[in-house]
N, C-alpha and C positions, 0 to 999 in steps of 0.2 A: 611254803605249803604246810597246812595243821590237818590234822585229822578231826576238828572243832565242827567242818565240812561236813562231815558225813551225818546224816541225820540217822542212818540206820547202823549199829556199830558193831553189826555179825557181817565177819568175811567166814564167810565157810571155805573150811580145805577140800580141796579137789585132789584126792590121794588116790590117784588113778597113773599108768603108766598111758593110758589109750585115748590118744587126742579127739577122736570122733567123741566120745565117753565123754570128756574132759569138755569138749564145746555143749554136747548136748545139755550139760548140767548148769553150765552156767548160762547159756540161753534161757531153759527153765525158769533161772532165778533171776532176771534181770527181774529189778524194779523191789524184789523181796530180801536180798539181803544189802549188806552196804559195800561188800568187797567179795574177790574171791583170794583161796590163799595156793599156790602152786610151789610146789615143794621138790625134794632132790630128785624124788623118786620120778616124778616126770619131765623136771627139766635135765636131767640125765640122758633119760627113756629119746627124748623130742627133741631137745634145743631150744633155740631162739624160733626156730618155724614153728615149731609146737606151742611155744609162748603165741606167739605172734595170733596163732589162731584163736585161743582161745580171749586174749585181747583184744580180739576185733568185735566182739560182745560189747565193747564199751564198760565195760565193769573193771573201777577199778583194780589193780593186782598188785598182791603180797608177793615180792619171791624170794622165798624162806631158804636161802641155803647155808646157810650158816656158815659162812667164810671164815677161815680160823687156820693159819699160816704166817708165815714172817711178816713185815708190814708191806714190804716194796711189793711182794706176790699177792697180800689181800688188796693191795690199792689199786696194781692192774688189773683184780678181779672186778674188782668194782666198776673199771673204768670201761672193759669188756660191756659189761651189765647194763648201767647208764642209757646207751642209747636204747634200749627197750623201752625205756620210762616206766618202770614201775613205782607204784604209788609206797612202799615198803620196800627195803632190802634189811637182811638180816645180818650179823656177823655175831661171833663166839666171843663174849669180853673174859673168858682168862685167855685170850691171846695177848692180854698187855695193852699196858695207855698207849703205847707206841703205835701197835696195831690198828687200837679204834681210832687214834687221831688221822692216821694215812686212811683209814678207809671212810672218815669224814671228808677228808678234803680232796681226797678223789672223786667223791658225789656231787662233789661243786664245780667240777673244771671243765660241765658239757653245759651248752645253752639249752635256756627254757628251764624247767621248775625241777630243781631236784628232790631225790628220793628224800625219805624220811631214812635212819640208818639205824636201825635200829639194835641191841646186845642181846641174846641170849642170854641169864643168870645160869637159873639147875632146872635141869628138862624136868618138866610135871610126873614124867615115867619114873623119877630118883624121889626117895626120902632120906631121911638124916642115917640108916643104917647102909645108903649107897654110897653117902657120900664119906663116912667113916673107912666103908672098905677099899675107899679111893685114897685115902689117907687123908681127909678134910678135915679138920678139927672145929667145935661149937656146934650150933645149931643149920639145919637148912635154912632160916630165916639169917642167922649174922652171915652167910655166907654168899645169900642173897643181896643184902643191902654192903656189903664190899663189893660185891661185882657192881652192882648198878650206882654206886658211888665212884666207883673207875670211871664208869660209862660215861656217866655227869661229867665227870674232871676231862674226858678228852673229848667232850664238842657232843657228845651222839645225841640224838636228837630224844631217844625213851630206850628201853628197855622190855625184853619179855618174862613176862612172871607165871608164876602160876595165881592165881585169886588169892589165896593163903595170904600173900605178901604185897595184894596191893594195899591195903590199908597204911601198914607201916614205910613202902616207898613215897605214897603219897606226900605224908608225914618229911620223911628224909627229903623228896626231893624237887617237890612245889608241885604246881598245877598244871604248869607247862611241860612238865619232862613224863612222854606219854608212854603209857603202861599198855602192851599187847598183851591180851591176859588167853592163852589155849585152857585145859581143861575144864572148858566148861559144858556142865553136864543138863540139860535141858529137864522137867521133873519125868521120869520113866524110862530115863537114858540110862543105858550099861554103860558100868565104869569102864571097862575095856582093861587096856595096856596102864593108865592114867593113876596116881597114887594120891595127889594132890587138887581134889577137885571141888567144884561149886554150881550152883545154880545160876543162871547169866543174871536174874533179878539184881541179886545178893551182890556180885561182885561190880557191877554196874555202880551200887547204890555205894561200896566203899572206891570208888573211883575209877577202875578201868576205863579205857579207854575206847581199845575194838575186842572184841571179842571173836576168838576162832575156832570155832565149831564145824567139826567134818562130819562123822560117822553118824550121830543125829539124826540128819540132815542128807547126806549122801546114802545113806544106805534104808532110809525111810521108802515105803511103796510109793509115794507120791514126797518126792524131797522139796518141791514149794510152799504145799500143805504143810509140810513140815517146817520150815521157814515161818512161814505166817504163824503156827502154833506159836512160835521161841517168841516169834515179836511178841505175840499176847500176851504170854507171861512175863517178857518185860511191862509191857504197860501196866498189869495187873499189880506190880509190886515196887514199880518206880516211878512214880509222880511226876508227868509231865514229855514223858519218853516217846 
């Protein structure tokens, strides 16, 4: 399974605890964005029924929870997960090569197409003086390209960045090792929570891969309209998009 697929490369997050909320939204956007993304906060909230519903939209699904535990406990997370089929799962790479390599080969051991597995580097909410006070030493970018060079070495299929750092993982770590790029900010979009952010055009064009845009887009009066605006301004600034 590649994400090459998707011809539309915004999953917008659905950061909602309220599954009726949560299907309405992504009904909505069938056909306007390329995925949707469901995160702690609802798969917490709902479970696998609460997945399940808003899966039945047919739109592919991200679910972001960022597994990050010993290896045998992240692999039977993973393996819990699986039979949902979702199109994305997430995991935390300072959990260790150990970690990512079990929670790669636990995505392999159910039939039919498994997930794509993907590492979290430094949440887009952190800059270089968050990660100083966490006792991280260099830059957010060398700290980035260590973790997504771990990712590499144990099997994972890409990594999540913020825009800043896809140009140089590109670089590090070819064509194929695919780049989930979140803060990306639409033109007239509040930066929010987000420290690290970009226009989708822009990070498109230095190589991302999906782009995950929530609040845009969710919290827009008409969140399709607002969909189709983001596509625009892709097309507008990326040849051929």
């Amino acid at each position: 399974m590649t994400l090459t697929a998707f011809k539309n490369p915004v999953f917008c997050a659905l950061d909602t605890t309220y599954v009726t909320k949560a299907v309405t939204l992504a009904q909505s956007l069938i056909g306007k964005v390329g995925g949707l993304k469901l995160g702690m906060e609802f798969f917490y909230a709902n479970g696998p029924a609460g997945y399940k519903a808003v899966a039945e939209t047919g739109v592919p699904i991200f679910l972001d929870l960022k597994l990050h535990d010993i290896p045998n406990t992240v692999a039977g997370g993973i393996r819990a997960i699986v039979p949902l089929k979702p199109t994305i799962l997430t995991i935390h790479t300072v959990g260790g090569i150990a970690m990512m390599k079990a929670a790669k080969e636990a995505s392999l051991e159910g039939s039919g197409p498994s997930p794509l597995v993907v590492g979290v580097t430094v949440l887009t909410s952190l800059d270089e003086s968050d990660l100083g006070a966490a006792g991280v030493s260099g830059t957010t970018v060398d700290q980035v390209r260590r973790l997504a060079g771990n990712a590499q070495e144990a099997g994972l299929d890409g990594v999540v960045c913020s825009p800043l750092e896809v140009d140089v993982l590109r670089a590090d770590c070819g064509r194929d090792f695919k780049l989930i790029v979140p803060g990306i900010r639409p033109k007239g979009a509040a930066i929010g929570d987000q420290k690290r952010v970009m226009g989708p055009g822009e990070a498109l064009a230095r190589g991302a891969d999906v782009l995950v845009i929530g609040r845009p887009i969710t919290q827009a009066n008409n969140p399709a309209d607002a969909a189709e605006a983001i596509h625009a301004e892709i097309a507008a600034s990326v040849p051929g998009s």
